[in-house]
C-alpha positions in Angstrom: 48.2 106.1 75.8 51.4 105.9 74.7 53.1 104.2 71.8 54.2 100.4 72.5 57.2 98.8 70.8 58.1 95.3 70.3 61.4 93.9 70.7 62.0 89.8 69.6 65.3 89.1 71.4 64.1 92.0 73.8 66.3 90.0 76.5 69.1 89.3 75.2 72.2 91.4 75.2 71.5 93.9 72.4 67.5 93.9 72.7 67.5 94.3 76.6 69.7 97.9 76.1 66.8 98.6 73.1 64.4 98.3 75.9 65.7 100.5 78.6 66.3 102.6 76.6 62.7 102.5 74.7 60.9 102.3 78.0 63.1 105.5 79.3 61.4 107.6 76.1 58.5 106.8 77.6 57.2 103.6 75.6 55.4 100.6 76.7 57.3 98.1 76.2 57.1 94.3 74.7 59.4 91.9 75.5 59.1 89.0 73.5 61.4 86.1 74.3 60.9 82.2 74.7 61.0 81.9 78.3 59.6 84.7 79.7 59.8 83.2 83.4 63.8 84.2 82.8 63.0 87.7 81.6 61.8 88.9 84.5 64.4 91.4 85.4 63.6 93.4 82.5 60.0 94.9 83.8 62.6 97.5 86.3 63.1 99.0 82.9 60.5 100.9 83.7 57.3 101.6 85.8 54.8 99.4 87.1 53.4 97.5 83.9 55.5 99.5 81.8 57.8 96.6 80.3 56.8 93.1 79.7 58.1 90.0 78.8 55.9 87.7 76.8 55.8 84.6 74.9 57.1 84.3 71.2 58.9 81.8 68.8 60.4 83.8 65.5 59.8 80.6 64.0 56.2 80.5 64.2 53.8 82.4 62.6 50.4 82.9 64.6 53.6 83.2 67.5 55.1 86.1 65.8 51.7 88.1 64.9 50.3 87.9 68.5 53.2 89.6 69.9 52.8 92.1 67.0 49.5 92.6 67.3 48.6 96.5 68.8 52.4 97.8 68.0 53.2 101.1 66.9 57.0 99.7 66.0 59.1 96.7 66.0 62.6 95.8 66.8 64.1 92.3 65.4 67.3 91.6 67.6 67.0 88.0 67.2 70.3 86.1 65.8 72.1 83.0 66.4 75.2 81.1 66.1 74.2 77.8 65.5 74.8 76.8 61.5 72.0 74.1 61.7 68.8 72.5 63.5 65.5 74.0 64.2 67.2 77.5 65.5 70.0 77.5 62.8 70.8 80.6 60.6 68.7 79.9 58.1 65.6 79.6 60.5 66.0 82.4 62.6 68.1 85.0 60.5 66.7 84.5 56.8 63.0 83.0 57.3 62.7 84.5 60.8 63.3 87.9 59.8 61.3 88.0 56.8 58.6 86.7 59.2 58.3 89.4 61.6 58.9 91.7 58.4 55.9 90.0 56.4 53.8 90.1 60.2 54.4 93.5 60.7 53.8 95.1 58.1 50.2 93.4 57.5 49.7 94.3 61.3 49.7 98.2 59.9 54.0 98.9 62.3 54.7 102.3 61.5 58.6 101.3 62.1 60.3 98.3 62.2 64.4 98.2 62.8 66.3 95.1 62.1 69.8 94.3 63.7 71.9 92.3 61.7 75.5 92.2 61.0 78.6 93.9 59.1 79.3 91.1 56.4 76.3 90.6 55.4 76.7 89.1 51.9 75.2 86.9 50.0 78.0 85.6 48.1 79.6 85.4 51.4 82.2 83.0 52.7 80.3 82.0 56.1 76.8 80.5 56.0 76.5 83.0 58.7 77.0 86.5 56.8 75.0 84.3 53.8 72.2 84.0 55.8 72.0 87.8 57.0 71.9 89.2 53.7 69.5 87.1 52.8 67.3 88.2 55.8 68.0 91.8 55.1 66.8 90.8 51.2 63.2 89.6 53.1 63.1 92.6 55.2 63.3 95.0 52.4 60.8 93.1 50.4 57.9 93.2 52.9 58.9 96.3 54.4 60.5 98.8 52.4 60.9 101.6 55.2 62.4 99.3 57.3 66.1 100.7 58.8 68.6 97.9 58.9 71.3 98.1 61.8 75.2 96.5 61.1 77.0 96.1 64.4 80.7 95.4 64.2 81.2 92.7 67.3 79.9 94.3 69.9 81.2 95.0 73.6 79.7 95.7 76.7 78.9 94.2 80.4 77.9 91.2 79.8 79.8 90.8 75.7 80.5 87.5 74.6 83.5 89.1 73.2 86.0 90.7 75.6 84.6 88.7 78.7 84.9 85.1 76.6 88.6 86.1 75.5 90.1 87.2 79.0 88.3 84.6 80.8 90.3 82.0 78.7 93.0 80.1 81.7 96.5 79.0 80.5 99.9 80.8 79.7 98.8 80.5 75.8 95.8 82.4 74.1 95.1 80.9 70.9 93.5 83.1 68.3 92.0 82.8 64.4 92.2 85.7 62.1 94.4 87.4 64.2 95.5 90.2 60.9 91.8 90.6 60.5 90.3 93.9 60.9 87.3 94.6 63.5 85.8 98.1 64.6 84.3 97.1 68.2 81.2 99.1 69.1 79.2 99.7 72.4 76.5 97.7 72.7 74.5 100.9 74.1 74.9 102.7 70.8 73.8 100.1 69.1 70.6 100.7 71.3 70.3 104.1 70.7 71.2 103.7 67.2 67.5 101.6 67.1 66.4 104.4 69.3 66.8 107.1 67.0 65.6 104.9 64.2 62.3 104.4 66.2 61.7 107.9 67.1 63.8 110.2 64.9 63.5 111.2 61.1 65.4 108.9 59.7 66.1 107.1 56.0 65.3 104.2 55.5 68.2 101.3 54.9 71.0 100.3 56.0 73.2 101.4 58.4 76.2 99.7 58.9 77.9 100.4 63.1 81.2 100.9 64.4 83.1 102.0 66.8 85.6 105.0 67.0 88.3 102.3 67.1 89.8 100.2 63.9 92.7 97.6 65.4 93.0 93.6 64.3 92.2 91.2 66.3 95.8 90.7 67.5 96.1 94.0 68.3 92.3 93.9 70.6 94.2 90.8 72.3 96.9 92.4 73.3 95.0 95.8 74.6 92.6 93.7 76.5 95.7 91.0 78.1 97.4 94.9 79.3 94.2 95.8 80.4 93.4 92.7 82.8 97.5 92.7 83.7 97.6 89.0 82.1 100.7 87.9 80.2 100.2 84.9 77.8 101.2 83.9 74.5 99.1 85.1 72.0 99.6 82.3 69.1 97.2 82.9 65.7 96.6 79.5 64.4 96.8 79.5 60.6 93.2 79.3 58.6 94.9 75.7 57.4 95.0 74.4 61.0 92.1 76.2 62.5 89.2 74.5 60.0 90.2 70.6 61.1 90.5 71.9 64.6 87.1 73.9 64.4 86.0 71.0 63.1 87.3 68.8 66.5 85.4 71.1 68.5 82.4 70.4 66.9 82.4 67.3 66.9 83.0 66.8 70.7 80.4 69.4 71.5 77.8 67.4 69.9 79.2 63.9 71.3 78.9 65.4 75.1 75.3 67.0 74.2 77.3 70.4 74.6 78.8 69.4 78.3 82.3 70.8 75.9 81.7 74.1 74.9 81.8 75.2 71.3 84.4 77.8 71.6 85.4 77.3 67.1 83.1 76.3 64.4 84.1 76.2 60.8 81.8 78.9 59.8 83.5 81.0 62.2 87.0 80.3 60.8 85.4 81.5 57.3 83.7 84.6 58.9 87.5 85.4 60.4 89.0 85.4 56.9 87.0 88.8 56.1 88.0 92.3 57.7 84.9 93.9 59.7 84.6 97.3 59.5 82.3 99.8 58.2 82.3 99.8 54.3 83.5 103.0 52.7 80.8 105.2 51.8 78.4 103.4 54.0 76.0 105.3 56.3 76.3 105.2 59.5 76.6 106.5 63.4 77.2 110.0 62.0 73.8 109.8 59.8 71.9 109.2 63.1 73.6 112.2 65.3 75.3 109.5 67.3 78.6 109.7 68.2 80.1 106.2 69.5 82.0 105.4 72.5 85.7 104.4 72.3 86.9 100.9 74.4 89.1 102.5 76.3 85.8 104.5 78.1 83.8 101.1 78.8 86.1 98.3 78.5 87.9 98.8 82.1 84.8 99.6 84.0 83.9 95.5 83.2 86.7 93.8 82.8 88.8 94.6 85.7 87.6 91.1 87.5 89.5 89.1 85.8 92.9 91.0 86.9 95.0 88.9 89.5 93.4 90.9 92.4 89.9 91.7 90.7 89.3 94.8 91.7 91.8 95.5 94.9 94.8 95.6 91.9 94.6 99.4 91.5 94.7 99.9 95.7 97.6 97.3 95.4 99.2 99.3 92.6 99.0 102.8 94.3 100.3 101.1 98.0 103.3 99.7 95.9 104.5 103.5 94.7 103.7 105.5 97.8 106.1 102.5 98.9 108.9 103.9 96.4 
């Protein structure tokens, strides 16, 4: 029979690129989400019965070892952005990750891979990167062979990153951080990254991911406005303004029970203070026999809808110089 892997967060926009891939190796796959009526469309991965979405809470233990139970390996994609409540960093990425750490390796998981985040520190600035490390520091001490994935901020299809920036309306894009550092990396590399950790010969540890690509934020603005032919304003609100405006957003968001989106929080504004790129020295892609996609091979093939004509602006383009 062959081998069956486990993937919390299997749907989401990391874990559901861990599964295709996984179920095109030739795995059964486990998709373990909170609603698994909405992960249907992930059982296409692969044959009939091959991938399947199942019931799971990170925050729960007898949740967490049923979904484990008969695995050869696990994959933790499971993060959040929300600083506090019942699904806040310290619930899902600290305790959370130490659970399905702790669960799997009682179970008797060959492999378990972890995705969490360049940053990760536990002296950090941002709750966020404090609460990485310290479910990195829970992984490690229940299981020690574990290999530890950090992504840069991620692209791809269906990114939060790219898609979320150019989708913005108005003459005026407002930024935070804009001098600070980032090394973008495919979201699909990331998946094969926990591909190879799954079914190669690989070290234990961590990992840390990014791209080909090293610009600051700024700069990523400004490729991205030229590459959906939008002109605005890019202004970078100093760190000074953007915490009492962060903390404006906030504070509406919760008063309309998120009707207004959260597009700022304050732990963000400290998270944008630090560079992210791969540390010197730091293992990496090239460790793994990987070598990462640059934006400029991915980022047109999704973001060409939010040009002025979608996707008609390249016929439009060539029509205007056979017209000169």
């Amino acid at each position: 029979m062959a081998q069956l892997v486990t993937i919390f967060g299997g749907s989401g926009f990391v874990g559901r690129h861990v599964a295709r891939r996984m179920a095109l190796a030739g795995w059964r796959v486990r998709v373990v989400t909170r609603d698994p009526n909405l992960a249907g469309f992930v059982r296409p991965y692969g044959v009939v019965g091959q991938v399947a979405p199942v019931f799971g809470n990170i925050r729960d233990d007898d949740s967490v070892a049923a979904a484990i139970a008969g695995s050869d390996a696990v994959v933790n994609c499971v993060g959040t952005f929300d600083a506090s409540g019942r699904n806040g960093f310290d619930a899902v990425q600290h305790e959370g990750a130490g659970r399905v750490a702790r669960l799997a390796a009682a179970a008797g998981v060959a492999r378990l891979v972890h995705v969490s985040a360049i940053g990760a520190d536990t002296g950090g600035a941002s709750a966020y990167a404090r609460s990485k490390a310290a479910g990195e520091d829970a992984v490690s001490a229940h299981f020690p062979g574990a290999v530890i994935l950090r992504p840069s901020v991620i692209f791809g299809t269906d990114d939060s990153f790219f898609n979320r920036f150019a989708g913005m309306p108005g003459p005026v894009l407002p930024i935070v951080g804009g001098a600070s550092r980032f090394q973008p990396v495919w979201v699909d590399d990331v998946a094969q990254a926990a591909q190879v950790a799954l079914t190669g010969d690989v070290t234990p540890g961590v990992y840390e991911l990014g791209g080909p690509d090293v610009a600051t934020l700024r700069e990523l603005m400004e490729d991205m406005l030229l590459e959906i032919r939008r002109r605005r304003v890019i202004i970078n609100l100093p760190f000074w303004l953007a915490r009492p405006v962060a903390g404006v957003i906030t504070f509406a968001h919760v008063m309309s029970i998120g009707i207004i989106p959260r597009l700022l929080t304050i732990d963000q504004v400290a998270q944008l203070r630090s560079d992210n790129v791969v540390s010197e020295g730091a293992r990496g892609f090239a460790d793994l026999g990987i070598e990462p996609a640059a934006m400029a091979a991915i980022v047109p093939e999704y973001l060409w809808r939010f040009r002025p004509s979608g996707q008609y602006l390249a016929i439009k383009e060539s029509a205007r110089d056979l017209r000169n």
